[in-house]
SETIMI-333911 format. One line per 8 residues: number of its first residue (from 1); their letters; for each residue x, y, z of N, C-alpha, C. Coordinates in pm, whole numbers, plus 50000, padded with zeros to 5 digits. Each point is the difference from the previous one (the first is absolute). Layout:
// SETIMI-333911
NUM = a = X/Y/Z/X/Y/Z/X/Y/Z; ... $
END
This chain:
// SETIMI-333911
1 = xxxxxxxx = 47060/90420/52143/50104/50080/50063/49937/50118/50075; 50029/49994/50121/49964/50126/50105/50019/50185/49923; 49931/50063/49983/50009/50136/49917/50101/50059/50201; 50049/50093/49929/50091/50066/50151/49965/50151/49996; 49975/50036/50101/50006/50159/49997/50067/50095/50065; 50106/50046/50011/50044/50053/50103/49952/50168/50035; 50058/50014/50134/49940/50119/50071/50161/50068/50063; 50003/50123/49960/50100/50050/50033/50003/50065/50100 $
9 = xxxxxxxx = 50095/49998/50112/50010/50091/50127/50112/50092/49964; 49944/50078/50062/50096/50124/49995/50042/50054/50153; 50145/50024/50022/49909/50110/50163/49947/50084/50037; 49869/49943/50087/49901/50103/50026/49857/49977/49924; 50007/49868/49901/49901/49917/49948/49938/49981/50158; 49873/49972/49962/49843/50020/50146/49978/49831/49865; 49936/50038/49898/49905/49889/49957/50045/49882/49931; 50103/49929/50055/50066/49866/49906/49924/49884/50033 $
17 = xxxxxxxx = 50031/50028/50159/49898/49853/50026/49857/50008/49941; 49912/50103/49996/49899/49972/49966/49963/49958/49870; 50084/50068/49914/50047/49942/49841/50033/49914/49977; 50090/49925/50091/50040/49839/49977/49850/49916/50019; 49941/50070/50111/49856/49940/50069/49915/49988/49872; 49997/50083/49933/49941/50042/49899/49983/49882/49905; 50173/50005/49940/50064/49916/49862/49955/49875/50064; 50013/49935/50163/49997/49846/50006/49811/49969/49977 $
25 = xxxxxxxx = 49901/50120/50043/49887/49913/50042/49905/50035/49783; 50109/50073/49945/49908/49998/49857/50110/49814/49951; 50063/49937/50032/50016/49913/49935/50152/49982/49973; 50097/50121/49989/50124/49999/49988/50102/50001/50109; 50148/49932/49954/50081/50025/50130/50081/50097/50046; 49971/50119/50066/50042/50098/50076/50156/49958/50013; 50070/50146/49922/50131/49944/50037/50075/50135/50049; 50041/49993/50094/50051/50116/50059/50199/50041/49931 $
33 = xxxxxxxx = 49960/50172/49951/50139/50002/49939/50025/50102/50074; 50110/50079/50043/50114/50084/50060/50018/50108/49877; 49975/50133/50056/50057/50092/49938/50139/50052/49931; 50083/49933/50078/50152/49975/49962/50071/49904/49925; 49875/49921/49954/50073/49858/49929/49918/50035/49889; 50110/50001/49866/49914/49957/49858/49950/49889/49947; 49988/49931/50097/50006/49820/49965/49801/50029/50001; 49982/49968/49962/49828/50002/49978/49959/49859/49999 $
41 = xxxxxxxx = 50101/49906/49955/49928/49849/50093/49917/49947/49926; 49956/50000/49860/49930/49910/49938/49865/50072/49982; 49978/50125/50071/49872/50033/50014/49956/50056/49873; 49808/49968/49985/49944/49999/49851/49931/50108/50036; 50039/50066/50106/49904/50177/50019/50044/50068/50095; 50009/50146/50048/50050/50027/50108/49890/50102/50044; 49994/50013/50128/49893/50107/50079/50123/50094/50096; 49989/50131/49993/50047/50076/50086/49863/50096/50110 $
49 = xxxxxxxx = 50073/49904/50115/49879/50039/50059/50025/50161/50081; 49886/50012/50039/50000/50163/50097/50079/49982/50096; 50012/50160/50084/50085/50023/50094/50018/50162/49975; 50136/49993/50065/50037/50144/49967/50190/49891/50003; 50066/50023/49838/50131/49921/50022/50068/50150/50019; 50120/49927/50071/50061/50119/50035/49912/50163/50074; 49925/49974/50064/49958/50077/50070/49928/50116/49914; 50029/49932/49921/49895/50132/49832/50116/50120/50006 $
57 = xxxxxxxx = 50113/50012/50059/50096/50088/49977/50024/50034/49852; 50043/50123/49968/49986/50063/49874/49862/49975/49905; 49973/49896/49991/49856/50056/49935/49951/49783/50007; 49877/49998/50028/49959/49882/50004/50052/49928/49927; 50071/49864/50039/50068/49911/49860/50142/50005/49943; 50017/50150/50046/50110/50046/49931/50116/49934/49971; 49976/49956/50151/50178/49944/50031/49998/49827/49943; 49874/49979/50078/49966/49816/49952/50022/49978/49848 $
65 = xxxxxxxx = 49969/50093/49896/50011/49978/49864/50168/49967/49999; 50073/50087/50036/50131/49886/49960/50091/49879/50095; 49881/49940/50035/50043/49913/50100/50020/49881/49906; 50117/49932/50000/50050/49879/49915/49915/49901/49939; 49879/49998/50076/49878/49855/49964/49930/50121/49840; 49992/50121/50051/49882/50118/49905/50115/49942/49839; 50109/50008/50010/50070/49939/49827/49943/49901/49948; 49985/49855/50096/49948/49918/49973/49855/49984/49910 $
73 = xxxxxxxx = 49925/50128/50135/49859/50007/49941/50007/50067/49882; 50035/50073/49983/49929/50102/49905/50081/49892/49874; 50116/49945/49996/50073/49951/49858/49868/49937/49949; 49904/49891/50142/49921/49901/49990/49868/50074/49982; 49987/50065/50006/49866/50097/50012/49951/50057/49827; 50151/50055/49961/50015/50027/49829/49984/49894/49927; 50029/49870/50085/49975/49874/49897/49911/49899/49964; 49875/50080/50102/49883/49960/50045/49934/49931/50145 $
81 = xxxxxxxx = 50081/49960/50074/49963/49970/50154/49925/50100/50033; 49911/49953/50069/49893/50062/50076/50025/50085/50094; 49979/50099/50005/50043/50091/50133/49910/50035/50107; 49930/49985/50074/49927/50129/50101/50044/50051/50087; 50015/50136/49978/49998/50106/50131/49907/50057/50064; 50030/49935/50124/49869/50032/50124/50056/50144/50060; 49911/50125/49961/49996/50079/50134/50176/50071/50016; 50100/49982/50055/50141/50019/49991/50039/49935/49876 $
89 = xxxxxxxx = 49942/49859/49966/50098/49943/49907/49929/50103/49876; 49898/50069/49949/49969/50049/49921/50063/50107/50009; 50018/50101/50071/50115/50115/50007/50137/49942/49956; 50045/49841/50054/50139/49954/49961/49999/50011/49784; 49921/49949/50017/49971/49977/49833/49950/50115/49946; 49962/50134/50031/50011/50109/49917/50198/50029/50044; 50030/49956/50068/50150/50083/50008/50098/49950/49945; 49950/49857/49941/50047/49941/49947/49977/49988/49833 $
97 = xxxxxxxx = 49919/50135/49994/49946/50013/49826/49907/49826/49958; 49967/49936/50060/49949/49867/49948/49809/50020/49976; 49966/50128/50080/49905/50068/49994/49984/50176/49958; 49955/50066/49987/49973/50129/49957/50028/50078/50083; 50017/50124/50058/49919/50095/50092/50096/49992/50102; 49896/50052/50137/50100/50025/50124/49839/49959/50079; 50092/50008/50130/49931/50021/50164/50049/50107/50036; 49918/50085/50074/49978/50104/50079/49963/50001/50105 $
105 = xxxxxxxx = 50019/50083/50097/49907/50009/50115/49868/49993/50022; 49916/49940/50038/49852/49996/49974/49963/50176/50067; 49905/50031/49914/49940/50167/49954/49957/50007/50155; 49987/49933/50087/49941/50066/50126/50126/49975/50106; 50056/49975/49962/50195/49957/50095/49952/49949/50133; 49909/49886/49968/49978/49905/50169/50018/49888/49895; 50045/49910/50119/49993/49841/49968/49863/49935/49993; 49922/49918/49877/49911/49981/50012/50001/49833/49995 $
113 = xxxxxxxx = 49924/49963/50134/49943/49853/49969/49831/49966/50004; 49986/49920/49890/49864/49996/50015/49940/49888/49917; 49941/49928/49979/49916/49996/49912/49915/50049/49879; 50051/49915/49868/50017/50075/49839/49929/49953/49912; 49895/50097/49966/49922/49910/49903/50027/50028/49855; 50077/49902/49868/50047/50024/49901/49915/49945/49883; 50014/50062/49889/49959/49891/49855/50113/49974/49948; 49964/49895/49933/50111/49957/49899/49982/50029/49878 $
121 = xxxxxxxx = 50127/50066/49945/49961/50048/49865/50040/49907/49884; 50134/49924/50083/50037/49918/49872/50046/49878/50084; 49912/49859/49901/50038/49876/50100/50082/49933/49886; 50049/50033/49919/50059/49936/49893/50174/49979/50085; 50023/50061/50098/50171/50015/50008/50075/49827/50099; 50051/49997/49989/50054/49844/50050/49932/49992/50138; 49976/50086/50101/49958/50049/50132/49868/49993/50005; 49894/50029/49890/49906/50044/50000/49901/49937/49893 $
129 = xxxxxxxx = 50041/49880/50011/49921/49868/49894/49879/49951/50070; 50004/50007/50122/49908/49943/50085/49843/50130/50059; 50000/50100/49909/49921/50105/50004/49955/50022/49856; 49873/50076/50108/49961/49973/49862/49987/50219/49959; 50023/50031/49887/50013/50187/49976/49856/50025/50042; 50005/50129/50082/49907/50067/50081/49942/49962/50122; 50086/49823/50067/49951/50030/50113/50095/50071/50073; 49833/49979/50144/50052/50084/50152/50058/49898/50088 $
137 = xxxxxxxx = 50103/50023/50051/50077/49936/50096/50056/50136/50145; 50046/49905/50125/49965/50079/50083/50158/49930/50071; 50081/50092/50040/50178/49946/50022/50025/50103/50091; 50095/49912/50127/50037/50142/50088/50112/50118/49914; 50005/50115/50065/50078/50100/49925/50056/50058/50098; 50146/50006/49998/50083/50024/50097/50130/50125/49958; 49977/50111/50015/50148/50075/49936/50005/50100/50038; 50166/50063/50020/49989/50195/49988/50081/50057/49873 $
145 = xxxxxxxx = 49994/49925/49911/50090/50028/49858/49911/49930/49897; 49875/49996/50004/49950/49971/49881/49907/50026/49890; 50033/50161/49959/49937/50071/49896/50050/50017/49903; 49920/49912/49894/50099/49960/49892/49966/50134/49918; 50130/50037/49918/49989/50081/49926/50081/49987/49877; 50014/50057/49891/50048/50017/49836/49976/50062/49912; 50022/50076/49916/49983/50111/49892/49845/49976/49954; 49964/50059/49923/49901/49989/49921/50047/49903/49930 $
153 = xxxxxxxx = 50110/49995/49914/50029/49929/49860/49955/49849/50038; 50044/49960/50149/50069/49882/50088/49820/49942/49992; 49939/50125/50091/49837/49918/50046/49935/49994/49869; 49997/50048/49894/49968/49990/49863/50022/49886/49945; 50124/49964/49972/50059/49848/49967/49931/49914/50098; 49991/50019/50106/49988/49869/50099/49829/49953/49971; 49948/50115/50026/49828/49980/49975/50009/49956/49819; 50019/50059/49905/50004/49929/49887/50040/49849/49946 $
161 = xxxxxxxx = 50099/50002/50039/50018/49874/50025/49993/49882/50093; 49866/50022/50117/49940/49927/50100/50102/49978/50069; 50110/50079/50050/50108/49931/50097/49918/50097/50136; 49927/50050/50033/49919/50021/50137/49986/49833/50036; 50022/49974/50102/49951/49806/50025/49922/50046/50120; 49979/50080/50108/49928/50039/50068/49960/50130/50065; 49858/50058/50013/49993/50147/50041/49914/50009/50134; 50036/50058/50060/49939/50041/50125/49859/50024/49981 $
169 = xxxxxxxx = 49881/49981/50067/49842/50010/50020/49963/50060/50141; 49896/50070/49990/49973/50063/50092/50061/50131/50062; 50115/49943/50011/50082/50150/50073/50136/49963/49975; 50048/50161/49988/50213/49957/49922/50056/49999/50096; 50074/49911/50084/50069/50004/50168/50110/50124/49972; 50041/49967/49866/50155/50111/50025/50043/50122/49913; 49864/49999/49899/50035/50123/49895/49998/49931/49877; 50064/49852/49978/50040/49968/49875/49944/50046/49904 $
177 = xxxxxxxx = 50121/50074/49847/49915/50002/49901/49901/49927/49912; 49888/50041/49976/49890/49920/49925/49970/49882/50050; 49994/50028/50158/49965/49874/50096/50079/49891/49996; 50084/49997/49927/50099/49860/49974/50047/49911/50143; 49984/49876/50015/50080/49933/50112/50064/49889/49930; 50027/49995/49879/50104/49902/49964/49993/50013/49820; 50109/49961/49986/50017/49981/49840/50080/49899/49992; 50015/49982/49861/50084/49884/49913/50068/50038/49873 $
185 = xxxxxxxx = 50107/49903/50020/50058/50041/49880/49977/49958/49825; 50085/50067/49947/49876/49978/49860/50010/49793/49976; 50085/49913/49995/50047/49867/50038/49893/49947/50103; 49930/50082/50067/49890/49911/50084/50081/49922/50128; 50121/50019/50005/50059/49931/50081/50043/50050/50125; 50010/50041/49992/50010/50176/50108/49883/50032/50053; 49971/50011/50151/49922/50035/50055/50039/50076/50152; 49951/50133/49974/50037/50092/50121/49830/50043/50100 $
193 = xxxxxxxx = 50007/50047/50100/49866/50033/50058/50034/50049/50124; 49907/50071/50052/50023/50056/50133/49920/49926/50170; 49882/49920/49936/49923/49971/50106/50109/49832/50015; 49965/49922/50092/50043/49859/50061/49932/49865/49991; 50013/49940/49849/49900/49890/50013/50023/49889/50095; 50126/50027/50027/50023/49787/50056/49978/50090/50131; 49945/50061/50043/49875/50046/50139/49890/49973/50000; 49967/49943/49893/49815/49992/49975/50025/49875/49866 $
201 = xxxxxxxx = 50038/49867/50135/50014/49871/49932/49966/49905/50086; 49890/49995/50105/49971/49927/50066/49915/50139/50116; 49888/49893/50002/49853/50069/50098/50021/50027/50079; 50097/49949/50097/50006/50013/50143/50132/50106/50022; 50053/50082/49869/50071/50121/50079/49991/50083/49827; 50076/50154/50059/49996/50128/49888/49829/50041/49983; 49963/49985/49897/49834/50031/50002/49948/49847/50042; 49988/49894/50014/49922/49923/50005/49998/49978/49872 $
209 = xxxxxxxx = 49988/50005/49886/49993/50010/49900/50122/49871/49882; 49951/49983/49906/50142/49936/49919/50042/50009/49921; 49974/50179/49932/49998/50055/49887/50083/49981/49958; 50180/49974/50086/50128/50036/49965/50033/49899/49915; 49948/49852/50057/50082/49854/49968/49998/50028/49862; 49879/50037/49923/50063/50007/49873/50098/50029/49910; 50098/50095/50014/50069/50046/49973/50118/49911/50001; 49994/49877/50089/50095/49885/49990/50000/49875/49961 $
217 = xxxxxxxx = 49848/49997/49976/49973/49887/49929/49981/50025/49875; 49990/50133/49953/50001/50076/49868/50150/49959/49943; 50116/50000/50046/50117/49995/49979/50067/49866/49971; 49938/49900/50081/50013/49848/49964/49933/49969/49966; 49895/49989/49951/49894/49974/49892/50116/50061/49821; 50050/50082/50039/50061/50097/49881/50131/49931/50017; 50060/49968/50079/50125/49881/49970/50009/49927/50001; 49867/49935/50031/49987/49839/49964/49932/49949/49829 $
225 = xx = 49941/50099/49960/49974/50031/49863/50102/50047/49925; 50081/50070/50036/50071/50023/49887/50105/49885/49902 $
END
């Protein structure tokens, strides 16, 4: 049986197609779902890809978190379905409490695109089976809202209990606290981040590079096992 993944658009979603691009060339079938429909369609994972939804009005995500499909997710998200939030969809999923923390304005208030060189801190999470802890991987990074931040109590828990899943190397593009560019939730199922893997899933565009594909073949490998 075909594993399904769907990719949610929102308006003002930039990265669906490339996420579908993504889900079809690790092995699974890309299934495109609508922000307005709770019907989720059979799908055994969902990706919310980047953008700016809703124009990032009131605060990145804000508004997309109660968009009719976000009930669906999150009921499915608490019950173990796989989640990743790319970049916007990771701001969607802190606003949606399914992750920790907030987005902020990045500490230097320009839009930064560039090229990101990250480690992985934790490959144990449904996303992140296909890595191995402490490597370097290299993913485009695209944002003007992405300095993650949270209490002490918040980055305390998260580093104790290995929910850091990836930290920035070399240089912090946006301020984030304790270098963070993605976490997970304590379920492993949940995965938020700021840089763009299904950009760096084939040589011939994003870095040249194919650091990203993992992250999707990490996921069907993990639902075809389960």
């Amino acid at each position: 049986m075909t594993t399904r993944i769907g990719v949610v658009t929102f308006p003002g979603t930039l990265d669906d197609r490339d996420s579908l691009r993504a889900v079809r060339l690790a092995g699974a079938e890309p299934v495109s779902l609508w922000h307005r429909d709770k019907d989720l369609h059979q799908v055994d994972a969902v990706v919310l890809a980047g953008g700016f939804s809703y124009g990032d009005y009131l605060r990145a995500g804000a508004i997309s978190r109660f968009s009719p499909v976000m009930e669906s997710i999150i009921e499915q998200a608490k019950g173990g379905m796989p989640v990743l939030g790319i970049c916007n969809g990771f701001q969607i999923l802190t606003e949606a409490h399914l992750l920790p923390g907030a987005m902020l304005r990045n500490n230097h208030l320009h839009f930064i695109c560039r090229d990101q060189k990250l480690r992985v801190e934790n490959a144990e999470t449904a996303w992140t089976g296909d890595y191995t802890a402490g490597e370097e991987i290299s993913v485009p990074l695209k944002n003007m809202d992405g300095r993650y931040v949270a209490d002490e109590r918040v980055l305390d828990e998260l580093e104790a209990e290995g929910r850091v899943a990836f930290r920035y190397l070399d240089v912090n593009p946006n301020g984030s606290l304790r270098d963070i560019a993605g976490i997970t939730n304590a379920a492993g199922n949940v995965v938020g981040l700021m840089p763009h893997p299904e950009h760096a899933v084939e040589p011939l565009i994003g870095t040249g590079r194919t650091d990203g594909l993992p992250f999707f073949t990490s996921v069907l490998k993990k639902l075809v096992s389960a």
